[in-house]
N, C-alpha and C positions, 0 to 999 in steps of 0.2 A: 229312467231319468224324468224328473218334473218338468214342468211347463215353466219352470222358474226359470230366469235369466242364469245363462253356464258362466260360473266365475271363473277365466284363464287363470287369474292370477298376476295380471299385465296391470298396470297403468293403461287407459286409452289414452294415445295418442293424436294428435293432431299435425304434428308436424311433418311427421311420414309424407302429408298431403305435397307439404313443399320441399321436398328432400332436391337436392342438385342431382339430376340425370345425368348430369355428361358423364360421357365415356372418360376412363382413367385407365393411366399405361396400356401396355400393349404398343406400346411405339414400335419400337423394332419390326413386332410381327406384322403389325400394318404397313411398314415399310417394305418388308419383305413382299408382302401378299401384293402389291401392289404392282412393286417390281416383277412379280411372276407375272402380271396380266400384259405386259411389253413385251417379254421377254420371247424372242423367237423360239417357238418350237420344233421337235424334230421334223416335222413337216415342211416346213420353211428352211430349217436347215437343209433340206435335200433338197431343195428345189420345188416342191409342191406345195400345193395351196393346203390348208388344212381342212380336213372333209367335217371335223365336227367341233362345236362350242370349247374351248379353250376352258378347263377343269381344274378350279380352286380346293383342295381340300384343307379344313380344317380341325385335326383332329385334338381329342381331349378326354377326360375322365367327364362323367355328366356333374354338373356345380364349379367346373373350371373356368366359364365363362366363354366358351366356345360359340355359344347362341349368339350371346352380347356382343363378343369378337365380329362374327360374321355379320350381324346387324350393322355394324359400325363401318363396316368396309363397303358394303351395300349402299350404308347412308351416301358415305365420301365418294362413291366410284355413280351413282344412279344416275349422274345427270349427262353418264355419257352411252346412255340404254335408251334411247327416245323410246321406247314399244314399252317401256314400263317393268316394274319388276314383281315376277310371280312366287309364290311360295309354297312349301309344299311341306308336312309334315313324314316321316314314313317310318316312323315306330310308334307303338301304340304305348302308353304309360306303363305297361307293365311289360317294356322293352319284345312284344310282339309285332313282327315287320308286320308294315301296311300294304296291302296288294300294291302290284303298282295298277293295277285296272284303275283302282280306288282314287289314286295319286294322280294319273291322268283326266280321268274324268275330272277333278277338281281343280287340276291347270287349264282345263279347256274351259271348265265353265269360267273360270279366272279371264278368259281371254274372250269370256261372253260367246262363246259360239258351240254347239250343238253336237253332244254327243247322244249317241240312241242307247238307249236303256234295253241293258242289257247285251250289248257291245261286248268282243272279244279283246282281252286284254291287248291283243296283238294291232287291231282293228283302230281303238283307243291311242296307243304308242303312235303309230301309224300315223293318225289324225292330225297328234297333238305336234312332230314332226315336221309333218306340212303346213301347219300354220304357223311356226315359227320357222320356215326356213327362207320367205323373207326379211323377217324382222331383227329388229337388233336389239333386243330382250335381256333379261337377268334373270338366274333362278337361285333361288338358295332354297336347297334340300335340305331341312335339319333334320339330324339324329337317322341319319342314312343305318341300317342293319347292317348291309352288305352292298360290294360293288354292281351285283346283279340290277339293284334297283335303280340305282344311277343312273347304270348303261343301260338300261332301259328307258328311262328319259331323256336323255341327251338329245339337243336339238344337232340337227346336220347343219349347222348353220356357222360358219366361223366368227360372224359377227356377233354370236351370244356368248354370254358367260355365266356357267354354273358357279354356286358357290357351293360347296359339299360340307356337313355339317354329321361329324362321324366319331366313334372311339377309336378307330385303330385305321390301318391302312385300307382304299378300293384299290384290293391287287385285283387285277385283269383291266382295269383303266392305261388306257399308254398316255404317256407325257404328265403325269400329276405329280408334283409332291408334294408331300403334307407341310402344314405349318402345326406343329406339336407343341400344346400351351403345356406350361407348368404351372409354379404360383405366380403371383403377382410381384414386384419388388417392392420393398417395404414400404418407398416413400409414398405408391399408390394404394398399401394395404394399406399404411394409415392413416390417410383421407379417405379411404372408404369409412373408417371406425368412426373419421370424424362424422359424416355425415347423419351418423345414427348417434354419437354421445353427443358433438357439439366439441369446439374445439378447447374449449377451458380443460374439461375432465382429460384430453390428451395433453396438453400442453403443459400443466404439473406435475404430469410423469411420465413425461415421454419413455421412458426405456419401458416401465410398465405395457404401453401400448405395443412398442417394437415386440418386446417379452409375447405377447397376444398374439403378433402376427405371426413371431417363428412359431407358439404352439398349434398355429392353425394355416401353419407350412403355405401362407400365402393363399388359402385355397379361397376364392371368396363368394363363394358360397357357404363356407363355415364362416367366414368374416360378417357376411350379414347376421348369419344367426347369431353372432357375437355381438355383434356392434345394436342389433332391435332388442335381447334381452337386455345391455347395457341401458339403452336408451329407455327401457318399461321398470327399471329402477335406480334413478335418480341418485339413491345417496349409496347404492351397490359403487366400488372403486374398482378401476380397470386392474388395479393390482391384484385384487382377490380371482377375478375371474380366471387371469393366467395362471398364477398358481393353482387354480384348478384345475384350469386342463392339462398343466403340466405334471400335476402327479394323481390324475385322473389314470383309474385300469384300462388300460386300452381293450382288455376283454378279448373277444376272438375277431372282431374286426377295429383294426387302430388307424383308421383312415382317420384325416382331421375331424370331417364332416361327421364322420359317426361320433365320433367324443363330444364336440359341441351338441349337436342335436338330442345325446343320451342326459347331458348338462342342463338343455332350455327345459326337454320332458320330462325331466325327473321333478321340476319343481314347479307341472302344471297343478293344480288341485283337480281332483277326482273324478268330476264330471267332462272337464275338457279336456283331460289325460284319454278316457273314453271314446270321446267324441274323436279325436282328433288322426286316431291310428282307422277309425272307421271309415273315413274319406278315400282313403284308397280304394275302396269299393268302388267310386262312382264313376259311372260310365266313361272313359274317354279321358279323364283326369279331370273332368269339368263340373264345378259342385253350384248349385243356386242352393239359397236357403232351405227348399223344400226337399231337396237332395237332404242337406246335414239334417236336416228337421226328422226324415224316416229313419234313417240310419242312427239316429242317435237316440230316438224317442224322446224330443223336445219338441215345443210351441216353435213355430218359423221364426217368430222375432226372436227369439231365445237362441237361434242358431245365427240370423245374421247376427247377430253382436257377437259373438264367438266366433264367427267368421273373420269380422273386422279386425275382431285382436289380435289371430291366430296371422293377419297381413302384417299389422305393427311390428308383429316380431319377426317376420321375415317365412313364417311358418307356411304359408300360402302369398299366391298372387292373385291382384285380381284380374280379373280380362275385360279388354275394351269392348263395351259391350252396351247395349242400348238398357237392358234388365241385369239388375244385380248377379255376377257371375264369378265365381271365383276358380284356380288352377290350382292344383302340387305342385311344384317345383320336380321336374322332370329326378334332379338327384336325390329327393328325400323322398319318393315313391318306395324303393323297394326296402327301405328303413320301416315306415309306416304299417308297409305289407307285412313286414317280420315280424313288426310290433302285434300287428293285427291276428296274425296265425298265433304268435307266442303268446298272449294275455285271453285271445278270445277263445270257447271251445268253438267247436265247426258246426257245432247246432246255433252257436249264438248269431257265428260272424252268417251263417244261411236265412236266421228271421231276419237281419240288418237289412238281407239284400231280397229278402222277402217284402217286407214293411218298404223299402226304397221303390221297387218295382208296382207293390198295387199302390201306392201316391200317384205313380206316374201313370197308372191306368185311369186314377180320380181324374186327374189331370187333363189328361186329354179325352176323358168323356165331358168333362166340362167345355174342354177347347170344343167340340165339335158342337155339343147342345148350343149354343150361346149364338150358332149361325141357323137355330130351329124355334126361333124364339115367335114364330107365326103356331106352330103345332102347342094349344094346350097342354099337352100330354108332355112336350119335351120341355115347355116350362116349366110344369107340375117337380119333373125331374130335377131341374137344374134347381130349382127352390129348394129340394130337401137336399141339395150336397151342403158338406158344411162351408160356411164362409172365407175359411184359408185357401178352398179350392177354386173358388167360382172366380171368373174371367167380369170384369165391369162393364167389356163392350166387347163384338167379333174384333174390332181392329186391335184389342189387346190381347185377344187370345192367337191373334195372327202374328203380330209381333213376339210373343212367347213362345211358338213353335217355330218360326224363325230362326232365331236367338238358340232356342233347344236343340233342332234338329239334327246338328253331329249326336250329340248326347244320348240323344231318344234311339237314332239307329246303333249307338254302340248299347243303350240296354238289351234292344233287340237282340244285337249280335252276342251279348253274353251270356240273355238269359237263354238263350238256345244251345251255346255253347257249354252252359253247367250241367244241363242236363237233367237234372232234379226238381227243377221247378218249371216244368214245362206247361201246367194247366195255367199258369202266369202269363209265362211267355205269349202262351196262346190268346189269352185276354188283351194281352198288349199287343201285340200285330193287328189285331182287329180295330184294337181302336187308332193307332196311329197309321193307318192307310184308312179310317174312314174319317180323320183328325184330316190329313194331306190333301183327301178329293173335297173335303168340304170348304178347304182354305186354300187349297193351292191349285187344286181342280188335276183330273187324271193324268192328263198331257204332260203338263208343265213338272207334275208330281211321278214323272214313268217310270225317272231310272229309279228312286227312292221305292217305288209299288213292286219294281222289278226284284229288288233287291230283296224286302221284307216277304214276298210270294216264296223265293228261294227257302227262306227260313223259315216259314209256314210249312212247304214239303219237306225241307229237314225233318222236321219237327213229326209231323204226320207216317214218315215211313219208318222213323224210331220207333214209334208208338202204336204202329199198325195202324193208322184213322183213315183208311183209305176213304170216307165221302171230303174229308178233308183235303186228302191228298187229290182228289180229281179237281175238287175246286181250283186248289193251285197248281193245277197242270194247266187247268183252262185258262185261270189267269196269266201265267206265263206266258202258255201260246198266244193267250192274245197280243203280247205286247212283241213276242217275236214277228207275228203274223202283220202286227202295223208297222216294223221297223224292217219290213222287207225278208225275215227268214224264215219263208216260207217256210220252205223244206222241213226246218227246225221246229215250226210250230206244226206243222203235220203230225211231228213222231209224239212231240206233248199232246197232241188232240187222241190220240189212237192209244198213250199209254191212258189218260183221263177216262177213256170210253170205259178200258178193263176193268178202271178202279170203280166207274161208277156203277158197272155191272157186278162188278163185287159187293159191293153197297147198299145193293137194290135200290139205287136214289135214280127215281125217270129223270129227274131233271137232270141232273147232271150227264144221264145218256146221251136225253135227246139231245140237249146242249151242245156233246161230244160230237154228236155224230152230223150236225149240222155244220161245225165249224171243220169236221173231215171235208165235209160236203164245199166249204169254202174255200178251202185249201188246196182241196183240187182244181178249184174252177179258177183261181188265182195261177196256178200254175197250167193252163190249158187244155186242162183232161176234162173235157165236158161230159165224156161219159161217165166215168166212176165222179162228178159231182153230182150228176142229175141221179144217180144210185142212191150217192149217199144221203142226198136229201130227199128221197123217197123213203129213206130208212128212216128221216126223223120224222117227215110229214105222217107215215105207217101207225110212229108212237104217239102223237100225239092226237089223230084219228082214234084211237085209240084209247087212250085218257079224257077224249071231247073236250080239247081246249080249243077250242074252236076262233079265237082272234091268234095264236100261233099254226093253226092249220091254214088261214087265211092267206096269212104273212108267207109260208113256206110255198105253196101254191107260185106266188109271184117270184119268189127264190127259183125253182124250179123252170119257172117259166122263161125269169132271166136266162139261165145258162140254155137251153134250149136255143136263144136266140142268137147269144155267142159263136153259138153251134152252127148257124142256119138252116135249125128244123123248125121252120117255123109253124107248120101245123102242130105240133103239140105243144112250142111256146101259144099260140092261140088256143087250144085248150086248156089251159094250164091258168093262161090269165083271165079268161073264164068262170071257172072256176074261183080263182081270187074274187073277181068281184062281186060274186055271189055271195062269198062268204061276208065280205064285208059288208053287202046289203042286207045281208040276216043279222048282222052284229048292229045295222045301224052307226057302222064307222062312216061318215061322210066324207070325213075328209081323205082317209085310207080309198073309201071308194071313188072317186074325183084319181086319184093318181092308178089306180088299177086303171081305170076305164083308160086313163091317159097313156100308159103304157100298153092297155092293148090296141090302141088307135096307132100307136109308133109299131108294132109287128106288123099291123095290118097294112102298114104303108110300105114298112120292108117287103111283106111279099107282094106288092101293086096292086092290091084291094083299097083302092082309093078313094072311092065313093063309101066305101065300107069304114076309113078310118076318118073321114068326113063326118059322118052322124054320130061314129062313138066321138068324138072331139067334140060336138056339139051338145053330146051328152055330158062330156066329161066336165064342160063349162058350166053348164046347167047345175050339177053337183058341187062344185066348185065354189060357186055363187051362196049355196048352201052353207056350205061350212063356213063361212065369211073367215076366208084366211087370204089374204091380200096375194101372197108370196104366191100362193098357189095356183089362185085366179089368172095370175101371170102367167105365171110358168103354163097351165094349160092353153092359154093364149095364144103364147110363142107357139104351141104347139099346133094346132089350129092353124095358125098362118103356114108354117112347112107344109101343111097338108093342102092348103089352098094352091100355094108355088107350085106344086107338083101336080094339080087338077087345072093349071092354067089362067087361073086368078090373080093376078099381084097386084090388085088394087086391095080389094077383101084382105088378101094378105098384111098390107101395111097398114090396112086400118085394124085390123087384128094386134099389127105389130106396135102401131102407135097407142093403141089401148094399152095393151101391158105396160110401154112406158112411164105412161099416166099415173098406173097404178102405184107402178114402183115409188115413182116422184112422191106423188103424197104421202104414203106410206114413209118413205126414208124423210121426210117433213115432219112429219108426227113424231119420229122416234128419235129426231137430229142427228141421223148416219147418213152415209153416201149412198145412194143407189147402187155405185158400181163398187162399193166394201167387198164385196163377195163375187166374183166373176160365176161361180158357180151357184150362186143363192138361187136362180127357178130353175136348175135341174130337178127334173122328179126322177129319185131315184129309189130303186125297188131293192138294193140288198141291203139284207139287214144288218142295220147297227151293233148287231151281239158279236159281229167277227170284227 
């Protein structure tokens, strides 16, 4: 396809912009639905309280309006939910159920409060239970799979209410009945037409119109597509249209919606016919420009304007959204997919999602360069992408992964799950976790790093990559190992050790065998830690990296002292500071000297951690680092308190004040930001 503007074949419209939102019929079922929310339950009928959220289902074929329905009842009923109403999607567009891990995580962060990455789906439910089970909440589940998932979210709370949004019955739910849409009745089919023809073109023929709605059996989801091609040609009569569909083939599927939609596509022109079955591709159902732009082999602006039209007619939706975004229609997805297998061969529709996927690598190599714009070199880079790629400032590329991020983890999740394009894959997890810690930073980005690490080892033990595979063992364990599972990131630390012995990659050993070495000492076994960090201190002795033999020394030396051996934590630290004194690390050495001035007080060598403390200031002083200067300070004064000085001591103490003060002056923070900011602490960072 050219970089030429895609001709749909529409009129653009304008109007669409002011089209009348409100909701139309469904009276009765609002009536209904409402009535169920009073209405005592088996529970109450027996005499007890009811132990969980009171359970709306409403079910429907997908284009029945079932979404709009429950939007509608949500709107009318929210003002008596003070806690606010949450949302939840749990089928994926191409009707695959959503975890519920997935679904809870997203209701908690909904409710702003803090789930750990990489959480047990159970752990998650759990969570998300207890913080609604004082609140008086509202959930609407749309496009529920199965009752499984439901009943897995249900709050215990009788003062909340689900709304369920499904095709068919939650059997294993007690007390639910469904409220089962059909069509619409005619007066509100056609005022929906009107909305999109205008009411002249219905009003001189009305039975023509009526005639429309029975061929499209009220469904109004075929009703828009009806009512947006009506509206994209002007002197087309509503007369012609019915009679089309009325002695239109129903083919091998005669649903309304497929008749209508076979009627808008047949008379797209060529390029937007193309374009259009190719969207089902994109990740998550959610398409920006540079989405249709690869998938179709057009210029971006060539694809928003094809996007635009493809809204006119009813053919996509947009989404509220800060950056141009647009949706499938949950019921013309699996039309689109049909289209897409039946026209396209399966080498074509694999470069579509080939060409889709490395945009989205362009993409977010640009997201990340744009925050390295100090580095000539990442400049150099970001100048030769081409111009449709490049981000205009970090706070647009921030906003753009934002905006993206369901999207980008569903390319993730699919391109792992094809199978075939995994050297892709692989390109893309790397850069969108080094895209999240440069914009979102690792923390705040855990469960998102948790998640893509998973699919990195997928990925790597298909394809045999065991140094890959140890990387993302490590990574996982780290994040189990911060989120408190231990235990769990031990057995990741110990399978990473194998793969990187497999590998022959030191790094990834010693790596391995250092955060063994943490994991135990996390869990209390100070002997097999101080082992296993002899094992890495061994390799790295070894290879002569000499500022990680430094570093390790102090490791070793800390767990020593957990232990209460303190002679060989004082040999140990030792040792450390020697190393750092041949690296010329000042300021590594200032916190060695300071930690072994704190063993030396633990065993009552006080006069002994007296000098090294005087030392350790003196070094201190050197590295001109404020924070430090403190923190040795405070430390200095403990050592005075316990030789009988507490004058010395408080002038020790009031020094460090001092320090802080000016310092949090120059930088306009608090002093006390950080309760723990002059601890000097000797384990390393890597666990």
């Amino acid at each position: 396809m050219t970089d030429q503007a895609v001709d749909t074949g529409f009129v653009r419209l304008s109007a669409h912009a002011d089209a009348d939102d409100r909701f139309l019929g469904r009276t009765r079922e609002l009536k209904e639905l409402r009535a169920d929310i009073e209405r005592a339950g088996l529970d109450t009928l027996s005499g007890r309280k009811a132990p969980r959220a009171r359970v709306l289902l409403i079910a429907g074929r997908p284009g029945s309006g079932r979404t709009a329905l429950a939007e509608e009842l949500v709107r009318q009923v929210a003002d008596g939910y003070p806690d606010g109403v949450l949302r939840a999607r749990l089928s994926e567009p191409d009707g695959t159920p959503v975890p519920v891990a997935r679904a809870a995580r997203e209701l908690l962060a909904a409710l702003e409060l803090p789930a750990p990455a990489g959480a047990a789906e159970d752990d998650l439910t759990a969570a998300l239970r207890t913080a609604l089970a004082d609140r008086r909440a509202l959930l609407l589940l749309d496009d529920a799979a199965g009752a499984e998932q439901v009943d897995a979210l249900l709050p215990e709370a009788p003062d909340c209410l689900v709304v369920a949004v499904s095709s068919g019955p939650l059997t294993g739910i007690a007390d639910v009945r469904p409220c089962t849409l059909g069509g619409l009745d005619t007066k509100s089919a056609v005022e929906l037409l009107i909305r999109y023809t205008g009411a002249v073109r219905v009003t001189v023929d009305p039975r023509s119109a009526e005639s429309l709605v029975e061929a499209c059996q009220g469904h109004p989801a075929a009703l828009v597509l009806a009512g947006g091609w009506l509206a994209a040609r002007p002197k087309s009569a509503v007369s012609d249209l019915a009679k089309r569909l009325h002695t239109a083939d129903d083919g091998t599927d005669g649903t309304p919606l497929a008749r209508v939609f076979r009627h808008v596509y047949s008379e797209l022109p060529g390029p937007a016919a193309r374009m259009l079955p190719l969207l089902s591709l994109a990740p998550a159902g959610l398409i920006d420009p540079h989405t249709a732009s690869a998938l179709a082999g057009c210029s971006v602006d060539a694809a928003r304007a094809a996007l635009d039209d493809f809204v006119a007619v009813g053919l996509l939706r947009t989404v509220d959204s800060p950056l141009p975004q647009y949706k499938v229609p949950g019921c013309l997805n699996p039309l689109l997919r049909a289209l897409a297998e039946g026209q396209e061969r399966p080498a074509e529709l694999q470069l579509a999602r080939a060409r889709m996927l490395e945009r989205t690598v362009r993409l977010l190599q640009a997201c990340r360069a744009i925050t390295e714009t100090d580095s000539p070199q990442a400049r150099e880079k970001l100048n030769a992408m081409p111009r449709e790629v490049r981000f205009p400032s970090p706070r647009a590329a921030a906003d753009w992964l934002l905006v993206r991020r369901p999207a980008l983890l569903a390319s993730a999740r699919l391109a792992v799950a094809d199978g075939e394009l995994d050297t892709l894959a692989r390109r893309l997890m790397s850069q969108l976790v080094r895209a999240l810690v440069a914009h979102v930073g690792t923390q705040a980005a855990a469960a998102d790093l948790y998640d893509v690490h998973s699919l990195v080892l997928d990925v790597a033990e298909r394809r045999g990559l065991v140094r890959e595979k140890a990387a993302a063992l490590l990574n996982l364990g780290d994040v189990d190992a911060q989120t408190g599972r231990t235990r769990a990131a031990l057995a990741r630390y110990r399978l990473a050790l194998d793969a990187g012995r497999r590998a022959n990659d030191p790094y990834a050993t010693g790596r391995a065998m250092e955060s063994v070495g943490g994991a135990y000492q996390e869990l209390g076994d100070y002997d097999r830690a101080a082992d296993w960090f002899g094992r890495a201190l061994a390799e790295r002795l070894a290879r002569g990296e000499r500022e990680q033999v430094a570093r390790l020394y102090g490791r070793i030396a800390t767990t020593h002292t957990y232990a209460g051996r303190y002679g060989e934590a004082l040999r140990n630290w030792r040792a450390a500071v020697a190393g750092h004194r041949r690296r010329g690390d000042v300021a590594a050495h200032a916190r060695a000297l300071s930690e072994l001035a704190r063993v030396q007080e633990y065993a009552g060598r006080f006069e002994e951690s007296l000098r090294t403390c005087q030392e350790a200031v003196e070094w201190a002083r050197r590295a001109e680092d404020v924070r430090l200067q403190a923190a040795v300070q405070l430390r200095l004064a403990d050592t005075l308190e316990h030789l009988g000085d507490p004058t010395a001591a408080r002038l020790h103490r009031a020094a460090a004040g001092r320090m802080l003060d000016e310092e949090a002056q120059e930088s306009g923070t608090s002093p006390n930001q950080d309760a723990n900011a002059c601890e000097i602490r000797s384990a390393s960072n890597e666990d």
